[in-house]
C-alpha positions as CSV (number, residue, x, y, z in Angstrom):
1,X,145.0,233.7,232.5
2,X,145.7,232.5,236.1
3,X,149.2,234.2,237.4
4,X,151.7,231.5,238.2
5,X,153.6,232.5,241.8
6,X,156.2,234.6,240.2
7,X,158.3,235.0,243.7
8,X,158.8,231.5,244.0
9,X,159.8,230.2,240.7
10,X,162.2,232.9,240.0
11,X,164.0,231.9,243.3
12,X,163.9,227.9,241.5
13,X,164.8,229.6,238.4
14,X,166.9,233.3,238.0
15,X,168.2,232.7,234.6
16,X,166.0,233.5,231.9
17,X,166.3,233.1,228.3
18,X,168.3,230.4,226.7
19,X,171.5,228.1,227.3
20,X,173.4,225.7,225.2
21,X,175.2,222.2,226.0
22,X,176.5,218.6,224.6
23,X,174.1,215.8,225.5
24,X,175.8,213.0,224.2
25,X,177.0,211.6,221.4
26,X,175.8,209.2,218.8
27,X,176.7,205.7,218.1
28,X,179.1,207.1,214.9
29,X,180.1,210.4,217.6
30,X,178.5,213.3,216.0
31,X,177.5,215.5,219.3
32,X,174.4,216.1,220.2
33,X,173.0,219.3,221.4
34,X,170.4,220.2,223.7
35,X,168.7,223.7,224.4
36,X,167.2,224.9,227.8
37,X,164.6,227.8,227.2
38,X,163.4,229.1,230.1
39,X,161.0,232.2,230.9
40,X,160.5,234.8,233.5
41,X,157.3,233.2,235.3
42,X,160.1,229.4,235.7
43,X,158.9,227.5,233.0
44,X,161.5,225.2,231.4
45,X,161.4,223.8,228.0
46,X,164.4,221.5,226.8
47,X,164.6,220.4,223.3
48,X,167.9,218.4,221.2
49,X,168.8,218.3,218.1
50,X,167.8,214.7,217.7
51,X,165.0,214.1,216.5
52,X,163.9,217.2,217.0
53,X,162.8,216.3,220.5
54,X,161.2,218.2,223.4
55,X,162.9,216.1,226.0
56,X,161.2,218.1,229.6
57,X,158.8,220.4,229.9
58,X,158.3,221.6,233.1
59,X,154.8,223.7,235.1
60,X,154.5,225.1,238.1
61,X,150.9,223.6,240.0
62,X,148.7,225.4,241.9
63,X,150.8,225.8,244.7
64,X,154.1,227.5,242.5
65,X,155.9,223.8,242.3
66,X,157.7,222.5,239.6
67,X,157.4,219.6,238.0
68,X,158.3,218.0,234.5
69,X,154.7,216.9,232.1
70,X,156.1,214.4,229.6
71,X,157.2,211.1,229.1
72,X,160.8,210.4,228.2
73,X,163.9,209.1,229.4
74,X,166.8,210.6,231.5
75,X,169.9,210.1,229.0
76,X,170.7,210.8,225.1
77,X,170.6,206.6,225.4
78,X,167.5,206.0,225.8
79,X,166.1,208.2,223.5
80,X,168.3,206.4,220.5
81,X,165.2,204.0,220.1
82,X,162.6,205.7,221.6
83,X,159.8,203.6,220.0
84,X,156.5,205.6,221.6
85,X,157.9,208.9,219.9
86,X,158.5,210.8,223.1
87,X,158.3,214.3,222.3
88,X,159.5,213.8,218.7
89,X,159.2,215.4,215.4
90,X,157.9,213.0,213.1
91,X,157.9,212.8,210.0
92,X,157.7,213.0,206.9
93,X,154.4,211.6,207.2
94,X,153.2,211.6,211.1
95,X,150.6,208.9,211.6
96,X,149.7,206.3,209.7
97,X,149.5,205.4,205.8
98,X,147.6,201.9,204.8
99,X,150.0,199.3,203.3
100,X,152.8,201.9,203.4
101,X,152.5,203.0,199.9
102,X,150.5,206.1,197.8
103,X,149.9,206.9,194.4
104,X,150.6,210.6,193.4
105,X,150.1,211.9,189.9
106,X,149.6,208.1,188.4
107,X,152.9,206.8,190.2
108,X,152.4,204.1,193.0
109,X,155.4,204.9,195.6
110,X,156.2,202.5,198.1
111,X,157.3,203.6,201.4
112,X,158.8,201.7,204.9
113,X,156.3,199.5,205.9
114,X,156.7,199.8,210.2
115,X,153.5,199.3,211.8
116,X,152.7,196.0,210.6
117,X,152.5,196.1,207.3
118,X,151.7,200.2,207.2
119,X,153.7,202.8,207.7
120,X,153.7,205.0,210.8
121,X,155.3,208.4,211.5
122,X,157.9,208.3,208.5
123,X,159.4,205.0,208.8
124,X,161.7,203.2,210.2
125,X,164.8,206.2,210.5
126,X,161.5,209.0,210.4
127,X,162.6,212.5,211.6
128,X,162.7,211.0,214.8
129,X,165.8,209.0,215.0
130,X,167.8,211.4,212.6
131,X,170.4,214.3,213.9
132,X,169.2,217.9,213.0
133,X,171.3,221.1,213.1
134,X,169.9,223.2,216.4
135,X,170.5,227.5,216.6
136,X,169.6,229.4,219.4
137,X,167.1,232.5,217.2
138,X,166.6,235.2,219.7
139,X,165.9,235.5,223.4
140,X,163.2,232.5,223.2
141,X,163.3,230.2,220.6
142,X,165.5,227.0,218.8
143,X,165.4,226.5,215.6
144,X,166.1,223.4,213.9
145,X,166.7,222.2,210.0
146,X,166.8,218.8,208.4
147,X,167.5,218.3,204.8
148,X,165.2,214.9,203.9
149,X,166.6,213.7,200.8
150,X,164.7,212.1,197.3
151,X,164.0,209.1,198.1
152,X,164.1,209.0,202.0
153,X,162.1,206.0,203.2
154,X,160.3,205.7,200.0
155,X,159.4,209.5,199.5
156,X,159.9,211.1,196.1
157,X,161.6,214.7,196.5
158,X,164.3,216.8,198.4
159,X,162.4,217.6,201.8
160,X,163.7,221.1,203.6
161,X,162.1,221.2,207.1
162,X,162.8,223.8,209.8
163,X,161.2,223.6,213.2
164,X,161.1,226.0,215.8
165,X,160.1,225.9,219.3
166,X,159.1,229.1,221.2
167,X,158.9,230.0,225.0
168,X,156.9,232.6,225.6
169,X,156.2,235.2,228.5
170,X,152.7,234.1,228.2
171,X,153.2,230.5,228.7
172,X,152.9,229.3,225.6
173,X,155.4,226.9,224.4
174,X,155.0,227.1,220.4
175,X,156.0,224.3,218.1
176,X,156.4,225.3,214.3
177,X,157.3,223.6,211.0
178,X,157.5,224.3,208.2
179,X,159.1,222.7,204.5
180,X,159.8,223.3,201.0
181,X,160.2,220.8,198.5
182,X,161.8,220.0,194.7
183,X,159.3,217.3,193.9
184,X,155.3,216.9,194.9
185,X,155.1,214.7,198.0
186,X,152.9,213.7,201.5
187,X,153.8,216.1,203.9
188,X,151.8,215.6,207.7
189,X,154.8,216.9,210.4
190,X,153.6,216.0,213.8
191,X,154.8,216.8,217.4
192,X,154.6,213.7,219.6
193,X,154.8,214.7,223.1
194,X,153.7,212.3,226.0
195,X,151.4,214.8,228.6
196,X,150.7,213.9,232.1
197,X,149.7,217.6,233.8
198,X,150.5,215.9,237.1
199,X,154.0,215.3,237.0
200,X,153.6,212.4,238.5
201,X,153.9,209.6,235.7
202,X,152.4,206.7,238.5
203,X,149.1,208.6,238.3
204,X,147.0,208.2,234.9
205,X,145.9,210.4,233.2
206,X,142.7,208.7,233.2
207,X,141.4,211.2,235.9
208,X,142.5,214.4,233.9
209,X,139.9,216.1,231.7
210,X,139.4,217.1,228.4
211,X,137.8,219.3,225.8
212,X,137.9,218.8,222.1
213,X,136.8,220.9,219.6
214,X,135.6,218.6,217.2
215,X,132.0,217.2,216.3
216,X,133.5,214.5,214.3
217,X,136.1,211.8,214.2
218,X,137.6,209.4,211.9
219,X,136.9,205.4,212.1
220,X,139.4,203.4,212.1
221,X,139.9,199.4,211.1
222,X,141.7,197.1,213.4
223,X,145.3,198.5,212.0
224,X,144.2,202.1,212.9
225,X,144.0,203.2,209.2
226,X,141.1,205.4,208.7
227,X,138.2,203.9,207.0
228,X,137.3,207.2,204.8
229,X,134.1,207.9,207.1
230,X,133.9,210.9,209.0
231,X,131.3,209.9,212.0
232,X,130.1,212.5,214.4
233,X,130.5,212.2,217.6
234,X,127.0,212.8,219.2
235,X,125.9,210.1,221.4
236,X,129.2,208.5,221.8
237,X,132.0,207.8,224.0
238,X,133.7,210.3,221.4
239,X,132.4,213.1,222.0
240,X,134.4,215.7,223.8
241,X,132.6,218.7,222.8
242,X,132.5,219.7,226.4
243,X,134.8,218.9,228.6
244,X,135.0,215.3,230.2
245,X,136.9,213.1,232.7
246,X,138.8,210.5,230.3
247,X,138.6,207.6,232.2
248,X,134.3,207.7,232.5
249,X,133.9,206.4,229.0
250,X,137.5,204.6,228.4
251,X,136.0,201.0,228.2
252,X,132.7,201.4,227.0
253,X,131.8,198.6,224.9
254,X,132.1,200.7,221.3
255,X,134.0,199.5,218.1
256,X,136.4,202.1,218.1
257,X,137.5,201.9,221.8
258,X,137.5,197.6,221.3
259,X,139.7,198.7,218.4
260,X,142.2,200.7,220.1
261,X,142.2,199.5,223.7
262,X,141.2,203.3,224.8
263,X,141.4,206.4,222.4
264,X,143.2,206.7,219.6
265,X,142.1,208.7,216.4
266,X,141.8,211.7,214.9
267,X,139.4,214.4,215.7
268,X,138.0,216.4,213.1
269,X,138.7,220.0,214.0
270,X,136.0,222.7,213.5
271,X,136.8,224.5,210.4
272,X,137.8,228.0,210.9
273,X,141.3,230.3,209.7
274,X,144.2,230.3,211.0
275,X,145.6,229.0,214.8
276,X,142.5,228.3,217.0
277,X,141.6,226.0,219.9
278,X,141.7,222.4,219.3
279,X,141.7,220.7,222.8
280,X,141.9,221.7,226.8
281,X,143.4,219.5,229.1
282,X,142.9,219.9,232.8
283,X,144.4,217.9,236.0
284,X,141.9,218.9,238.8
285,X,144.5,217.5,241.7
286,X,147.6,219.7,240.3
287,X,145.7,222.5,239.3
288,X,147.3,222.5,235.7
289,X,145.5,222.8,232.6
290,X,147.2,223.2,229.2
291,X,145.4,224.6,226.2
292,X,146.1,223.2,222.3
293,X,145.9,225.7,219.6
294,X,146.7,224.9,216.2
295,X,146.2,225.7,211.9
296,X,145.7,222.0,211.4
297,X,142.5,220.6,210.6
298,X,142.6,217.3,213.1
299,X,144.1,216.6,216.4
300,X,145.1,212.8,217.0
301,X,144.3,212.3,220.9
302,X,145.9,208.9,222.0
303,X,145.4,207.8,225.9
304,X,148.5,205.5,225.8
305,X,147.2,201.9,225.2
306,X,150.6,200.2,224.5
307,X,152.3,202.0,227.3
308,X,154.8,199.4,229.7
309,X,157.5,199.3,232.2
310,X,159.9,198.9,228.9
311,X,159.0,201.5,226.9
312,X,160.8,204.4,229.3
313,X,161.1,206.2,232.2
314,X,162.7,209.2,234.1
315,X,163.7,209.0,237.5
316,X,163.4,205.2,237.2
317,X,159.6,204.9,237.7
318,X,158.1,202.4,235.5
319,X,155.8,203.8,232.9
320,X,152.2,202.1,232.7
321,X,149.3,202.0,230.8
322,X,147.2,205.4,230.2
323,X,150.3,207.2,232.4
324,X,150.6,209.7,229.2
325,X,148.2,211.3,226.5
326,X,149.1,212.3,223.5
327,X,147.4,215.8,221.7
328,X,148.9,215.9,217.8
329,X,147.7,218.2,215.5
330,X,148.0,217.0,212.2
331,X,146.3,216.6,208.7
332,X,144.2,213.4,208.1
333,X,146.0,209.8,208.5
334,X,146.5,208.1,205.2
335,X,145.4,211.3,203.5
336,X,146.8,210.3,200.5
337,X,144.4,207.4,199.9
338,X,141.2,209.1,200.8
339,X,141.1,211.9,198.0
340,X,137.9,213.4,199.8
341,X,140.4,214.3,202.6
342,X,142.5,217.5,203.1
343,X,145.5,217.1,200.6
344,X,148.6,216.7,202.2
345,X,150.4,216.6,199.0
346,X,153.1,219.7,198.6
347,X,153.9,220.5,196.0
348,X,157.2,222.7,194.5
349,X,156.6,226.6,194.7
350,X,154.6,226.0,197.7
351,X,155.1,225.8,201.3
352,X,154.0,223.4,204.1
353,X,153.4,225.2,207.2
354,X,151.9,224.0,210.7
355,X,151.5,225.4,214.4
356,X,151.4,223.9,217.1
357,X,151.2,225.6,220.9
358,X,150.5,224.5,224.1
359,X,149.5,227.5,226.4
360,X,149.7,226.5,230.2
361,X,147.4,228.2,232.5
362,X,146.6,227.4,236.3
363,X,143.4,228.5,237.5
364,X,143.2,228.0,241.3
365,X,146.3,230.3,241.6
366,X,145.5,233.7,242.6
367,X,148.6,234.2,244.4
């Protein structure tokens, strides 16, 4: 791992560990809490208790400076709608489920139909837009619960979720959920975060580069719903298996590009135990690369097709198409219609767990 100037960010940065303050307050005035973590080398996670959100996230370059890699807005206001998901937790279901309903053990459940007529990252009031209860836990992490109750958004059973987000000493920001539940139900909890490893949300991310580790991926139809095929990814403008600059392939004339306007699907990981590499992103000009690790089985990579001027912005610049990526680990979407897919059914006695981290490396610094 490259060493990030130490010297410099410390004199940015001489607090380390965690604070606590109000962010604002909902429309009904519950307060809302947000959490600055913040470790020894001057990286800066901040997360809130809505929606579970990492709301800045902020990586030295190259040359030890500072800057802040995901999409968002600048006040608790903006993020009340927050329609891309920036930085959320969603849930209960992240992704998408075909015609918004499921049938689990012979009952047909119908769920909030969002996306058209599916349903897409738990509804309309998903995990996103609800108020969980933050706790600092240590010298480096937040944890946060959220009781989802029988019958939220069309989902049978009491829901507990608890998420935690970790900063560590080694760069690694770690995202992990887990839930138990009183009834079976679809469980896929997702992290939504909007990269751009430039810091500079005017510059696509078209020019940054990736690796996946994934020899297949899943088709799509024109709603985005899986078909059930799992296609490999040799001799196609899918295929990541070594690393390559996003933009070269982006609008190549191939079904599931013309489907998506850019990239958009789900990446079937390489099987193997536990938390293992998923995806490396790199920004040649800043120096930054961030690595994807996770126990998840796909990774939904999404180049920001519906991005506009409307849909956000920090500092007041204007977000545009393709100025943010998206890297969610995740079970299959619409796993509960495709019974040849990983289950993502849990079940009472058991629990869901998923991990997520994002370790941030720089290369070119040898300071």
């Amino acid at each position: 791992m490259g060493a990030f100037d130490c010297q410099n960010m410390l004199m940015m940065s001489a607090l380390t560990g965690i604070t606590q303050e109000i962010y604002g307050k909902l429309p009904d005035g519950r307060e809302v809490n947000l959490f600055t973590l913040t470790n020894s080398n001057g990286l800066v996670a901040k997360v809130m208790e809505y929606g579970a959100i990492l709301t800045s996230m902020e990586v030295p370059d190259a040359s030890g400076q500072l800057a802040d890699l995901t999409l968002g807005f600048d006040s608790l206001e903006g993020w009340l709608s927050n329609s891309p998901y920036y930085g959320a937790t969603a849930g209960r279901f992240g992704n998408r489920i075909k015609d918004a309903k499921f049938t689990l053990d012979g009952k047909v459940y119908q769920l909030a139909g969002n996306d058209g007529a599916n349903h897409l990252h738990g509804g309309i009031d998903g995990f996103n837009r609800v108020l969980w209860s933050g706790k600092i836990v240590g010298n480096d992490s937040v944890e946060f619960r959220y009781l989802s109750k029988d019958g939220d958004e069309g989902y049978p059973g009491n829901l507990e979720v608890i998420v935690t987000y970790t900063l560590t000493e080694a760069n690694e920001l770690i995202w992990h959920a887990e839930a138990t539940t009183d009834a079976p139900t679809p469980v896929n909890l997702v992290h939504h975060t909007y990269w751009n490893l430039s810091g500079d949300c005017s510059d696509p991310i078209t020019d940054h580069e990736i690796m996946l580790a994934a020899d297949h991926y899943l088709p799509t139809d024109a709603g985005m719903i899986p078909t059930g095929e799992i296609a490999p990814v040799a001799g196609t403008p899918m295929d990541f298996t070594s690393s390559m600059v996003i933009g070269d392939r982006i609008k190549q004339d191939f079904e599931a590009l013309n489907l998506a306007g850019g990239y958009d699907h789900a990446w079937v990981l390489r099987e193997g135990q536990g938390v293992r590499l998923a995806a490396r992103l790199a920004d040649p000009k800043s120096g930054r690369v961030m690595e994807v690790l996770t126990d998840q089985p796909a990774v939904q990579f999404y180049t920001g097709n519906l991005l506009k001027a409307h849909s956000g912005s920090k500092g007041g610049i204007p977000y545009i198409k393709h100025c943010g990526l998206c890297l969610e680990t995740e079970g299959f979407p619409d796993a509960p219609n495709h019974a040849h897919f990983p289950s993502s059914i849990l079940r009472p006695g058991k629990q869901y767990r998923h991990s997520l981290i994002h370790r941030f490396t720089n290369p070119n610094n040898t300071k």
